[in-house]
LUMDONU-931446 format. One record per residue: x negated, y, z negated of N, C-alpha, C, O in turn. Coordinates in steps of 0.05 Angstrom, whole numbers, plus 32768, in hexadecimal, padded with zeros to 4 digits. Layout:
residues N
XYZXYZXYZXYZ;...
END
This chain:
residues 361
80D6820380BE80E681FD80D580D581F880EE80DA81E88100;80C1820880EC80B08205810980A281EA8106809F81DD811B;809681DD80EA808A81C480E880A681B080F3809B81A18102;80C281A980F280CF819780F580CF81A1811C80D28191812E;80CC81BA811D80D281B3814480B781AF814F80B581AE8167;80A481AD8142808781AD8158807681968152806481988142;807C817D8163806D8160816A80528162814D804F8153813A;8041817C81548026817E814E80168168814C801A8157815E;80098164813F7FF1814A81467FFC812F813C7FE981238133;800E8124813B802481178134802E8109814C804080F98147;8028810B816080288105817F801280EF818A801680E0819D;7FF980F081787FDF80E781807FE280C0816F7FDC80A98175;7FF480D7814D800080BD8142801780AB8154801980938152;801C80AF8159803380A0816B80328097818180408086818B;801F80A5818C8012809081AA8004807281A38000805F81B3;7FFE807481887FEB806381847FFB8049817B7FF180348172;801B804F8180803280358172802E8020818980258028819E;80338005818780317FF8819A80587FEB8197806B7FE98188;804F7FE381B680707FD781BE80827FC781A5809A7FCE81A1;80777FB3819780817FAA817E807D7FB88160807B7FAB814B;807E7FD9816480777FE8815680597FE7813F80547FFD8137;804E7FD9813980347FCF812F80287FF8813F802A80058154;80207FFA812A8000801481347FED800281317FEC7FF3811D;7FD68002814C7FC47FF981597FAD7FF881447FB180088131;7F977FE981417F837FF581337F727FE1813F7F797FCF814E;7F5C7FE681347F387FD781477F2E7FC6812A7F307FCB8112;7F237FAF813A7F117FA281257EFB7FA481337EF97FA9814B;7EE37F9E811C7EC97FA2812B7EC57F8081247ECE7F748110;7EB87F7681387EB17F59813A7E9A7F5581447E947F628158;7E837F4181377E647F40813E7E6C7F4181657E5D7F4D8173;7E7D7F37816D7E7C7F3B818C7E8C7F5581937E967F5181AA;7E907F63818E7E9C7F8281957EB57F8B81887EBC7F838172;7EBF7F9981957ED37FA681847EEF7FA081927EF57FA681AA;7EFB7F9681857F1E7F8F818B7F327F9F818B7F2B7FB3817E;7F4F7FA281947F637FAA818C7F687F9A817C7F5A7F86817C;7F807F9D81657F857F8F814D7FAA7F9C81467FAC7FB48143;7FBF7F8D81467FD47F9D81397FDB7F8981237FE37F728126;7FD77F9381127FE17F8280EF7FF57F9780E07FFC7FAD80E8;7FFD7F8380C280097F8E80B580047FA780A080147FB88097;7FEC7FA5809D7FE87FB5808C7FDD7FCF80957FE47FE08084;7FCD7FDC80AC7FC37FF280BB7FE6800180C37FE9801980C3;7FFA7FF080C880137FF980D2801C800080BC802A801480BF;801A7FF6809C80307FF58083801C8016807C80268028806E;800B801980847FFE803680778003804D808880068063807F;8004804780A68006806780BB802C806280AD8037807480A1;8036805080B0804E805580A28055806B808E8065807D808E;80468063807E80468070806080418091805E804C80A1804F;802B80978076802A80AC807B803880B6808F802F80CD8093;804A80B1809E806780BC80B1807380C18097807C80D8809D;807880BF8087808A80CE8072808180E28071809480F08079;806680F8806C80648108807A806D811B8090807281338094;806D810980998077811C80BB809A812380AF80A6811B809B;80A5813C80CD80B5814C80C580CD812E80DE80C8812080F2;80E2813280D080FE812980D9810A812380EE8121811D80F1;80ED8125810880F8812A811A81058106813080FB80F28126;811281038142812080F08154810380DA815D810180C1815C;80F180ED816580DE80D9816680CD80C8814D80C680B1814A;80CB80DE814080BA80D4812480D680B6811B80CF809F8117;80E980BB811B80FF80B1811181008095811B810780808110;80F7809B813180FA8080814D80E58079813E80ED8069812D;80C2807F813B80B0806D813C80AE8064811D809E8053811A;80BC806E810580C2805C80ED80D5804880F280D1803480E5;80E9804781008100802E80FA80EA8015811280E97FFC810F;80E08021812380D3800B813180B67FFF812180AA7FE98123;80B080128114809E7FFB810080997FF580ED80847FEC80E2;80B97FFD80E280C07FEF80CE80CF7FD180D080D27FC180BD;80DA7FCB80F180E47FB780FD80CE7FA780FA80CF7F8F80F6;80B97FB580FE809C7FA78108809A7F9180EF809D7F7880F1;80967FA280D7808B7F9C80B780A77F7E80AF80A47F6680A9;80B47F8780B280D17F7780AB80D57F5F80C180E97F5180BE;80C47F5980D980C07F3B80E580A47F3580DB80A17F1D80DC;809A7F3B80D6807D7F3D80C680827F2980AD80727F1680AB;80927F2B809D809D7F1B808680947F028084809E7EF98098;80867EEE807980807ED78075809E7EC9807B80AE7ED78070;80A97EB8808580C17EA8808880C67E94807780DC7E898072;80A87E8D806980AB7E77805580A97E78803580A37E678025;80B37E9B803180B77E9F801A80BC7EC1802080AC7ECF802C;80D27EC9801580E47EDD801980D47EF2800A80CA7EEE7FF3;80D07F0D801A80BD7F26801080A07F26800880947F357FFA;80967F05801C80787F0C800E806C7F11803480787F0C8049;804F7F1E803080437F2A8049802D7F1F805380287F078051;80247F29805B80027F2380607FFB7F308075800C7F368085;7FEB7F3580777FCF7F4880927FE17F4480A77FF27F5680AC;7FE07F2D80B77FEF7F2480D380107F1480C380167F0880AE;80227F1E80E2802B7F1480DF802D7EE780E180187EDD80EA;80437ED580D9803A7EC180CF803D7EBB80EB804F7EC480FA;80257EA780F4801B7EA6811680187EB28130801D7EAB8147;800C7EC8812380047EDC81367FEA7EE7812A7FE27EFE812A;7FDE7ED281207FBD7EE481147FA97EDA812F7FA97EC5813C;7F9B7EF181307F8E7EE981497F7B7ECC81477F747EBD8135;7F767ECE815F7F5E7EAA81627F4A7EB381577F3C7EA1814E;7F3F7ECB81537F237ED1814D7F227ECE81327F0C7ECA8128;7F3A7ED181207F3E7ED281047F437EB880F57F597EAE80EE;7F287EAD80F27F2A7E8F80DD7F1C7E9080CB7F077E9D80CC;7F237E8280B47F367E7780BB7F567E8480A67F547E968096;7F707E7780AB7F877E8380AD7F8F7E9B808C7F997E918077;7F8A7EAF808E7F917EB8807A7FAE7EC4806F7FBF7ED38079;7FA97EB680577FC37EB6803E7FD37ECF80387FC87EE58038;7FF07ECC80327FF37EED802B7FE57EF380157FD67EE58008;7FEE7F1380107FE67F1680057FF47F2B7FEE800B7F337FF1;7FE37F337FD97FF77F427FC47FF67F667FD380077F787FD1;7FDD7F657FE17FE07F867FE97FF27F86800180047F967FFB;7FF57F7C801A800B7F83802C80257F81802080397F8F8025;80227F6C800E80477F607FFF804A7F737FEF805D7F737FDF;80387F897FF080407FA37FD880487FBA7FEB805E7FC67FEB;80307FC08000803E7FD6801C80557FD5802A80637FE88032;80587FBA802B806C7FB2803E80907FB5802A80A57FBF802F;80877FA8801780A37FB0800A80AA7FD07FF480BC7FD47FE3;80977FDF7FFB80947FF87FF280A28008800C80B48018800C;80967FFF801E80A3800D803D80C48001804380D3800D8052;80C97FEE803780E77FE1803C80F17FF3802B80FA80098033;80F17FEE801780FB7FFA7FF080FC80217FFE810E80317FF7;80EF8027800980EA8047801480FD8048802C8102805F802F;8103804180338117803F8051812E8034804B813D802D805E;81378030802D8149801C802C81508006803E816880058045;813E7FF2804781497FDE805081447FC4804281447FAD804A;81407FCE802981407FB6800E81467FC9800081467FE08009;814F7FC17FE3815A7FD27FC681437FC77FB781307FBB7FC1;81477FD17F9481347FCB7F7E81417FAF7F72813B7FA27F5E;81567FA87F8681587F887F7181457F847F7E81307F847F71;81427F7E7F9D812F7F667FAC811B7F6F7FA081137F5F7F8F;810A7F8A7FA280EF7F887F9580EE7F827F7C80D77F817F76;80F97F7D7F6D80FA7F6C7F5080FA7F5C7F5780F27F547F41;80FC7F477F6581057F237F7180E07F247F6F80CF7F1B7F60;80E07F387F8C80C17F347F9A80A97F347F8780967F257F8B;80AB7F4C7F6D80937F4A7F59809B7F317F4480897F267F37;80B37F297F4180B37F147F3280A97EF37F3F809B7EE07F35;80B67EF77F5580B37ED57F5E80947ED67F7480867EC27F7A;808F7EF07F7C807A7EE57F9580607EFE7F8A804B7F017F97;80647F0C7F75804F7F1C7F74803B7F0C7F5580277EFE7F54;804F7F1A7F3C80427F0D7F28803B7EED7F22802F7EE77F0D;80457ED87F3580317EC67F2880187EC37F31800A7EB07F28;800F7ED27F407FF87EE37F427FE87EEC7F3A7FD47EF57F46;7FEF7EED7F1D7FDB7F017F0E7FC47EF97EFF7FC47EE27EF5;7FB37F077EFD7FA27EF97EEA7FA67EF37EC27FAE7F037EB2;7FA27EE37EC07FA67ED37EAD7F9A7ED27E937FA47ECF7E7D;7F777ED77E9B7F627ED87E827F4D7EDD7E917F4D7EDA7EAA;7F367EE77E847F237EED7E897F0E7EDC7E887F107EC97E78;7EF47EDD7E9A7EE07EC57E8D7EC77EDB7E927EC77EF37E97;7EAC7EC27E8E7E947ED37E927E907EE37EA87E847EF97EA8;7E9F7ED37EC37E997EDB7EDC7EB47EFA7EE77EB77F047EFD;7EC47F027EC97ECC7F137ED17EBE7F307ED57EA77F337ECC;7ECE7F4B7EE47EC17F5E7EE07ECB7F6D7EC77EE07F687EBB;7EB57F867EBF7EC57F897EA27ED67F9D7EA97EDA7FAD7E96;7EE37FA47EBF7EF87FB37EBA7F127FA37EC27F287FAD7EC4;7F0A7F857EC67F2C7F777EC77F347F6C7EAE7F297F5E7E9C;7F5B7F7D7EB47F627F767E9E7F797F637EA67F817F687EBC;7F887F4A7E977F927F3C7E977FAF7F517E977FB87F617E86;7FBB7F447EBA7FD67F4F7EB47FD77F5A7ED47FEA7F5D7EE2;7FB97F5E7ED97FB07F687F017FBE7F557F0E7FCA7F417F06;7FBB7F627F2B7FC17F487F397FB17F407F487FA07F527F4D;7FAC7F2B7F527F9F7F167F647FA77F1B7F7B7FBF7F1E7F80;7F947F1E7F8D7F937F287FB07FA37F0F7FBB7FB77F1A7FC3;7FA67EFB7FBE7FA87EEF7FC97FC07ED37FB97FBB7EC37FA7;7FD67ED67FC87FF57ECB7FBC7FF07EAA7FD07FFB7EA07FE3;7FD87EA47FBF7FD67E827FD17FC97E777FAF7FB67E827FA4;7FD97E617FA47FC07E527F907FAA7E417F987F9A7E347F8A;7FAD7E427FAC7F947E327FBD7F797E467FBC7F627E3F7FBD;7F817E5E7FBB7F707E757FCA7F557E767FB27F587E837F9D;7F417E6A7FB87F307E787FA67F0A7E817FB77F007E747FCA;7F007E917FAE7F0B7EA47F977F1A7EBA7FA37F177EC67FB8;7F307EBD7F8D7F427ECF7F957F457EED7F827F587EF07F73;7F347EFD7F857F267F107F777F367F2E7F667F467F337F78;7F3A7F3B7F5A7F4C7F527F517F437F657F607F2E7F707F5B;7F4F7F6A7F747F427F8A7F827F5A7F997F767F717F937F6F;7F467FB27F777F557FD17F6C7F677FD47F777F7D7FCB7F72;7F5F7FE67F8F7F747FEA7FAA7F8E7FD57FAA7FA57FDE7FA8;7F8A7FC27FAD7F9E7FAB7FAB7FB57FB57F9A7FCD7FB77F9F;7FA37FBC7F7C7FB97FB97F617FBE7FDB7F607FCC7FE17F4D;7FB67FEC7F6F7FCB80007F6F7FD980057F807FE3801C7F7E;7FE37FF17F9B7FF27FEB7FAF800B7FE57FA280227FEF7FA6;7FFC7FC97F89800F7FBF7F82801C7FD17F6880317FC77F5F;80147FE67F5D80177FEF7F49802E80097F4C803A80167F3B;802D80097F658042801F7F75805B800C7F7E807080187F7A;805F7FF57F8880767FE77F8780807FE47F6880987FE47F65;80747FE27F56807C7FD77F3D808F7FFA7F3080A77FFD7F2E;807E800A7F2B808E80227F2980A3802A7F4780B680357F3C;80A9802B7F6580B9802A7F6B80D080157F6980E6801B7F72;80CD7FFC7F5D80E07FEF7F5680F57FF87F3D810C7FEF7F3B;80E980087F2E810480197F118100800C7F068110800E7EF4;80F07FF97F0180ED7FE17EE580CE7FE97ED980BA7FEF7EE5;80D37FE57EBE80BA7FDC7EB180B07FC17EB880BD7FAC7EB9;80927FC77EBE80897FAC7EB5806D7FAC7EAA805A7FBC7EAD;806F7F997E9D80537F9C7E8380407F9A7E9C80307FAC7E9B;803E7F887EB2801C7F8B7EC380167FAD7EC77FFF7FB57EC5;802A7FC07ECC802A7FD87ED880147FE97EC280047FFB7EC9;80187FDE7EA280027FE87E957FEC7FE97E957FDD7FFC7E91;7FE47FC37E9C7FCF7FB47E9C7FBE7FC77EB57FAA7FD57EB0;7FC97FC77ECF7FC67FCF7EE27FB47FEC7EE37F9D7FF27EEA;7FCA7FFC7ED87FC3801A7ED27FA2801E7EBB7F8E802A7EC2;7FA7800F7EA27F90800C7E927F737FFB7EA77F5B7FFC7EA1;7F7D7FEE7EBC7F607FE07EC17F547FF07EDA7F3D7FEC7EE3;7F6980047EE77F5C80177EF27F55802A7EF17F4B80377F03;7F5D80337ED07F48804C7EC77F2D80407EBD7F19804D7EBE;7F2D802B7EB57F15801A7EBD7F0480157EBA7EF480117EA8;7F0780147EDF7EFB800C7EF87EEA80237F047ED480237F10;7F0680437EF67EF380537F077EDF805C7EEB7EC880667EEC;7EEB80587ED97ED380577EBF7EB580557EBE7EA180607EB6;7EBC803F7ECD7EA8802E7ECC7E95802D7EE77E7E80237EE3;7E9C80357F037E8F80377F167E84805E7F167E6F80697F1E;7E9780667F0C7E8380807EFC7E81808D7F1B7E9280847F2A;7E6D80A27F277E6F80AA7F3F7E5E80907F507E5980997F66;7E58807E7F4D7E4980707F5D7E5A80637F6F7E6B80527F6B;7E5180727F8B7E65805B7F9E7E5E803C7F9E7E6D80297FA1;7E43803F7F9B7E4380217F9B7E52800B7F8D7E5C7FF67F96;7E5080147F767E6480047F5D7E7F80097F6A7E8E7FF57F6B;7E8880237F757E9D80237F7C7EA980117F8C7EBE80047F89;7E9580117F9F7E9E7FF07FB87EA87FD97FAE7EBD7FCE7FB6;7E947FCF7F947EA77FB97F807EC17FB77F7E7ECD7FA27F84;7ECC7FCE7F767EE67FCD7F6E7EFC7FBF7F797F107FB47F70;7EF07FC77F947F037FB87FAD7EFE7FA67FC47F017FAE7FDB;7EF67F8F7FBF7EE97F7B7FCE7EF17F7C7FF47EE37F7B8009;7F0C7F7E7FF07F157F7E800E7F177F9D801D7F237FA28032;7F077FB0800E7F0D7FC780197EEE7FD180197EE57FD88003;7EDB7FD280307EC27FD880367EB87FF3802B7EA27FF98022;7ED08001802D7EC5801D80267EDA802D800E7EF080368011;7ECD802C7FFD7EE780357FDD7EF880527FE37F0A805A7FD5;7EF0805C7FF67EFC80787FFE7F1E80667FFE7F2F806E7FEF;7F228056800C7F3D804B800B7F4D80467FF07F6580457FEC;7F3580437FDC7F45803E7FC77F4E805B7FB47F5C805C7FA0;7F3E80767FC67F4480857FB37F6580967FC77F7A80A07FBD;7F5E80947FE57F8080897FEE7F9680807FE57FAD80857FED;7F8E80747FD47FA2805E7FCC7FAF80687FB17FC680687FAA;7F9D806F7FA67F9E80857F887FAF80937F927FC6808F7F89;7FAB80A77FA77FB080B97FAD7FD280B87FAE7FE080C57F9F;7FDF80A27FC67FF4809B7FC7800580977FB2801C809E7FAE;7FF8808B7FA67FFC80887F808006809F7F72801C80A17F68;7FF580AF7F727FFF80CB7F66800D80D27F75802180D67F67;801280D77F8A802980E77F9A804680D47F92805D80DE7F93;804480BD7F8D805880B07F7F806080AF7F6B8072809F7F64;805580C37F5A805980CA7F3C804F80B27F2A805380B27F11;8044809F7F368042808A7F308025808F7F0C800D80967F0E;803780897EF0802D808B7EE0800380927EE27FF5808E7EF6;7FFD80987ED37FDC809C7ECE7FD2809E7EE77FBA80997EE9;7FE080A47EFF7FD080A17F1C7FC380BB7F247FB080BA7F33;7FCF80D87F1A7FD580F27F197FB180F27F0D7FA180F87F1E;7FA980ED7EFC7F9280FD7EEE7F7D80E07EFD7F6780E37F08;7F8880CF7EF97F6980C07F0D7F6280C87F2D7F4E80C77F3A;7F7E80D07F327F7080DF7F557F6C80F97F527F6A81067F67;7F6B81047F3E7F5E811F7F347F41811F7F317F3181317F36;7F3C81037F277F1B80F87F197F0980F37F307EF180F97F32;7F1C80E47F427F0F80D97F5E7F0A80EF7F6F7EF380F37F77;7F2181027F777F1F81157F867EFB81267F847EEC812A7F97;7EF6812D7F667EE581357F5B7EBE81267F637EAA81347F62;7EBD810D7F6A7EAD81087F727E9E810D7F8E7EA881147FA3;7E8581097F857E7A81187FA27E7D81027FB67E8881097FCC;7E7680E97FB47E7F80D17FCE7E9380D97FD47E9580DC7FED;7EAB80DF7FC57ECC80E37FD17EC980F87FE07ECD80F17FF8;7EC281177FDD7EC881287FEB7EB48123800C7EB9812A8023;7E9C81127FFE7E88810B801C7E9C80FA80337E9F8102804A;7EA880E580297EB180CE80347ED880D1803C7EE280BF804A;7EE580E580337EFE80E5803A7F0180F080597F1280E78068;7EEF8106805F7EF4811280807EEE80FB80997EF980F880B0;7ED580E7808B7ECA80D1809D7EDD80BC80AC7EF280B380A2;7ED380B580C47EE6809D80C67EE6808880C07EE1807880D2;7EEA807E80A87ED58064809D7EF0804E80A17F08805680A2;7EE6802980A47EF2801780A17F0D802180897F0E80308076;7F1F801180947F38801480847F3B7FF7806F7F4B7FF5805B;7F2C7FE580777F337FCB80657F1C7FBB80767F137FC7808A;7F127F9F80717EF87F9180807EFA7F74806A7F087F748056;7EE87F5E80747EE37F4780697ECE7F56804E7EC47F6D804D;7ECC7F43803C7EB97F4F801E7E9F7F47802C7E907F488019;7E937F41803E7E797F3A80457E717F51805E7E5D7F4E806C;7E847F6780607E7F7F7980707E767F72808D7E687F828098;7E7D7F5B809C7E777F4C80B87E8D7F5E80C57E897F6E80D8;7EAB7F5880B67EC27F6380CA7ECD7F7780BE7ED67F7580A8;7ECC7F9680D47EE27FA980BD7EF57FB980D17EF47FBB80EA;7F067FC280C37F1E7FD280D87F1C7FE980D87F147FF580C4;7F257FF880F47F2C800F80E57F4C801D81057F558016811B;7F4F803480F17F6D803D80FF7F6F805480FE7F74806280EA;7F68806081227F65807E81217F7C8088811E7F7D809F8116;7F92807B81227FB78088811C7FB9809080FD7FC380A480F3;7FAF807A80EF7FA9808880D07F9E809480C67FA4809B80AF;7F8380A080D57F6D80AD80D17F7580C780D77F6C80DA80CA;7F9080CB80F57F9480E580FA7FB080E880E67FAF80FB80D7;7FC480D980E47FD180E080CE7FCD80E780BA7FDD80F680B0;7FB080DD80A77FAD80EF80937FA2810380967FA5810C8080;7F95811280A17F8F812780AB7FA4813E80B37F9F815680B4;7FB9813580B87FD9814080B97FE0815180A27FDF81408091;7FE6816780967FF28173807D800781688084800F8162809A;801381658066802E816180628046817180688044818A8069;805B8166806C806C81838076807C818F8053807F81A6804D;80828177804280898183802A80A78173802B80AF816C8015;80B5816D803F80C8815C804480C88140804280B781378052;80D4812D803580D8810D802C80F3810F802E81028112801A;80FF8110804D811E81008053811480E9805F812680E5806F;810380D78061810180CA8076810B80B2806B811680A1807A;810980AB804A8120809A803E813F8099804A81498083804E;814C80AB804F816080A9805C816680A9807D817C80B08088;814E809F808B8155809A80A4815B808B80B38158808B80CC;8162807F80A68173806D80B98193806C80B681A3805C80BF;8194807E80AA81B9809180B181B680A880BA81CB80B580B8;819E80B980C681A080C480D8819E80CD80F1818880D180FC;81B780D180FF81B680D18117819D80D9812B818880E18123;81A480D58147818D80EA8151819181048151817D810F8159;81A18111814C81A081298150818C81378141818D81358128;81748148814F8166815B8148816B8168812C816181688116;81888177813E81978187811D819E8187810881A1819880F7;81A38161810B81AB815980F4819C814C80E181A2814980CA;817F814380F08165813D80E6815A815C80D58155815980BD;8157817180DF8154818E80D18166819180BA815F819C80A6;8182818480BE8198819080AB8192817A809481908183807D;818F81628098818C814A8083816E814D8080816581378089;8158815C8077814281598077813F8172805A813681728043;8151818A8074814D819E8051816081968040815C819B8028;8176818980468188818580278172816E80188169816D8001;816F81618029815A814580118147815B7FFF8148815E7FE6;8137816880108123817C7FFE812D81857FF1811E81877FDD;814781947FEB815681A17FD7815C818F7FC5815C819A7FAF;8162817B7FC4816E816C7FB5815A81667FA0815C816C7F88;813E81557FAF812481537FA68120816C7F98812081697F80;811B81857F9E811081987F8B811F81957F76811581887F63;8135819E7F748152819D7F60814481887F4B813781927F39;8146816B7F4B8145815F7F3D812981537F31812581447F1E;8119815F7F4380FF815C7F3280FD81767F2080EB81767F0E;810F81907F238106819C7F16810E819D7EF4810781AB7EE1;812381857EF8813181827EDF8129816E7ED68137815B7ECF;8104816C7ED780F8815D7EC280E881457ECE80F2813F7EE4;80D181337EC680C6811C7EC880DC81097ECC80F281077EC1;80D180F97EE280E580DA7ED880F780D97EE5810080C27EEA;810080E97EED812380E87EFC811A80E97F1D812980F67F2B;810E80E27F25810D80DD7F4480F080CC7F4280DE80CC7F32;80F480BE7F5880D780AB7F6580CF80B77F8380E180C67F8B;80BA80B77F9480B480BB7F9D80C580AE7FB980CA80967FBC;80CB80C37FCC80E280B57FE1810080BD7FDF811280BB7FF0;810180C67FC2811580D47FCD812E80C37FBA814580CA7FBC;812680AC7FA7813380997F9B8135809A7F7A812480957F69;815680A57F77815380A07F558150808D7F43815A80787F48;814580907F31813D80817F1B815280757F09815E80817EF7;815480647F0F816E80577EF8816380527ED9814A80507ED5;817180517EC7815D80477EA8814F80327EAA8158801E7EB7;813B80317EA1812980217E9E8127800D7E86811C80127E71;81337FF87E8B812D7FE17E6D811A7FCB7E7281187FBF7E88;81097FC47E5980FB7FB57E5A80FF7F997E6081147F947E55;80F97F8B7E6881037F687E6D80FB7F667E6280E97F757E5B;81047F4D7E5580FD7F3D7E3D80E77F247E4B80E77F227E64;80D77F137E3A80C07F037E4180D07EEE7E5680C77EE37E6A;80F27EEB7E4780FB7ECD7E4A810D7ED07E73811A7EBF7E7F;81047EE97E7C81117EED7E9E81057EDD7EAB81057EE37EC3;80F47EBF7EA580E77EBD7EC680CC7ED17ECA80C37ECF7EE0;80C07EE07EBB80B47EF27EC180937EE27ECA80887EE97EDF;80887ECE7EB980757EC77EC280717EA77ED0805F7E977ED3;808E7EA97ED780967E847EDF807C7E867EF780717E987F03;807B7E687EF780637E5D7F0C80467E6C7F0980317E677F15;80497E757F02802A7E8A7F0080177E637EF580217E4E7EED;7FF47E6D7EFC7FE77E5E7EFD7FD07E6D7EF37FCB7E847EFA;7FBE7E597EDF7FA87E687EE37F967E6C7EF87F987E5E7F0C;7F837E807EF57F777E8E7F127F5E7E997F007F5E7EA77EEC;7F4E7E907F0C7F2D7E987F077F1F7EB07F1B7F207EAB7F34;7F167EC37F147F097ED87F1E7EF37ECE7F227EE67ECB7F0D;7EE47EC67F407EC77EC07F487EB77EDA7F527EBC7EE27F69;7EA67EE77F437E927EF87F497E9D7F0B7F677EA27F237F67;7E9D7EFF7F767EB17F017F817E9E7F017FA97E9F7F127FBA;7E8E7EE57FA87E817EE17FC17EA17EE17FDD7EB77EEA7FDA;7E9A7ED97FE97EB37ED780087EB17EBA80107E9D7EB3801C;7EC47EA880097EC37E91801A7ED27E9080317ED47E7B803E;7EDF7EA680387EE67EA980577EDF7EB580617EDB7ECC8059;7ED97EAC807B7EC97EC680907ED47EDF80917EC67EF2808B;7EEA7EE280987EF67EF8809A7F117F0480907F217F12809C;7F107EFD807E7F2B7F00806F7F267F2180587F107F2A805A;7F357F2D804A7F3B7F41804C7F497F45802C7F537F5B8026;
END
């Protein structure tokens, strides 16, 4: 009760919202350091306000940037994302970058969590704008922990090279299990990131591979992390594996880049996310239901412990029957090959994986 009445460091997060709700974050640029508000630094301090306790303000600064995320939307194809919103990437940023599969996975994970989309639309979104995406086959120039069935960073067929990052495919690997559906990539996915970490073993360096657009792999064991707290299949014992390494426990207190170009020139970072995770959790996930609740204080306290009750209750009656957020699980059937499932898909070649854009991500 004392965590839902006292601001605590949760205050420092929220100064840092800007007027069009976007949380602020810095790029570093060979000419100095910028303000920066994008989609994706906002779709993560998001993620972690579920955390925080129930209260009128916390309440206020999710519906305003979740307004943020939801004009953010590509206009020229329904539920897909990208870094900036579409004409508003800064002048310094050329040249124009494509959405992509990791914001189009945050961004409709944060809708799907707030209910301001259901699990039809995210079925639309992994069918029509995620999986033809995917990779296809392997060649010489692949790495050996990609497996056919990943997804491809980048939702442009123009885009090459357009590379399998990790991070990416367990972004995307957490929309696919919050959607209530099977889908065969979610295997592919899960098998090529036990791996990855297989295979990069404790070496951070190898680790950096994994994830081309993310400078520093500490993000990807983040990302794990979110993963398991989502019950999200095989995610539980690989952020057990990661936790265990000595780079992880060196590199999680640090303030390191949150995401950067693969040629390490441009990288970001976001002290609002940096102090949010540093935040304990309160143990409370009503924040799925707020946007039917009022302001009242009391009623934020009163709708906060019934959700937790509810939540204990029905996780305790077994695996499987709740998702993370607070959302039941309907049965799960397999689709059949003949849904549309891999319409438009193209082949897509994995290049070693050099940067032909300056600053892209």
């Amino acid at each position: 009760m004392d965590e839902l009445r006292q601001p605590g460091d949760w205050r420092a997060v929220l100064a840092a919202q800007q007027d069009d709700g976007s949380f602020l974050s810095h790029v570093r640029l060979s000419s100095g350091a910028v303000n920066d508000r994008n989609v994706f630094a906002t779709a993560l301090v998001l993620d972690r306000l579920r955390a925080a306790a129930c209260r009128p303000d916390i309440v206020a600064a999710r519906n305003r940037a979740l307004d943020f995320l939801q004009r953010c939307a590509d206009p020229s194809c329904q539920g897909r994302f990208g870094f900036y919103r579409a004409g508003h990437q800064p002048a310094w940023m050329l040249p124009r970058l494509a959405p992509d599969a990791d914001d189009t996975a945050l961004c409709n994970l944060a809708l799907l969590r707030a209910g301001r989309i259901d699990r039809t639309e995210v079925c639309r979104v992994v069918r029509e704008v995620l999986l033809p995406f995917r990779l296809l086959y392997r060649n010489e120039r692949s790495q050996p922990w990609h497996r056919i069935g990943a997804l491809l960073t980048w939702l442009d067929p123009g885009a090459f090279p357009n590379p399998v990052d990790c991070t990416v495919n367990v972004n995307v690997l957490m929309l696919l299990h919050a959607s209530g559906e099977l889908w065969p990539e979610a295997g592919a996915i899960t098998e090529m990131l036990h791996a990855a970490v297989d295979w990069a073993g404790g070496s951070k360096m190898k680790a950096v591979k994994l994830s081309p657009w993310y400078p520093e792999p500490i993000e990807f064991v983040f990302a794990v992390e979110r993963a398991a707290a989502a019950e999200v299949p095989g995610m539980a014992e690989l952020s057990g594996h990661l936790q265990r390494l000595e780079w992880v426990v060196k590199d999680k207190p640090n303030d390191l880049p949150i995401c950067g170009s693969s040629d390490g020139r441009i990288v970001w970072t976001c002290p609002a996310l940096r102090s949010a995770r540093a935040i304990p959790e309160t143990g409370l996930d009503a924040w799925v239901n707020f946007p039917r609740i009022c302001g009242s204080p009391a009623l934020c306290v009163e709708e906060g412990i019934a959700t937790f009750v509810r939540q204990t209750t029905l996780r305790s009656n077994g695996p499987g029957t709740w998702l993370s957020g607070g959302m039941a699980v309907p049965s799960q059937v397999k689709r059949s090959p003949a849904d549309g499932h891999g319409r438009g898909a193209a082949p897509q070649e994995i290049a070693g994986q050099t940067d032909v854009l300056p600053a892209d991500r």
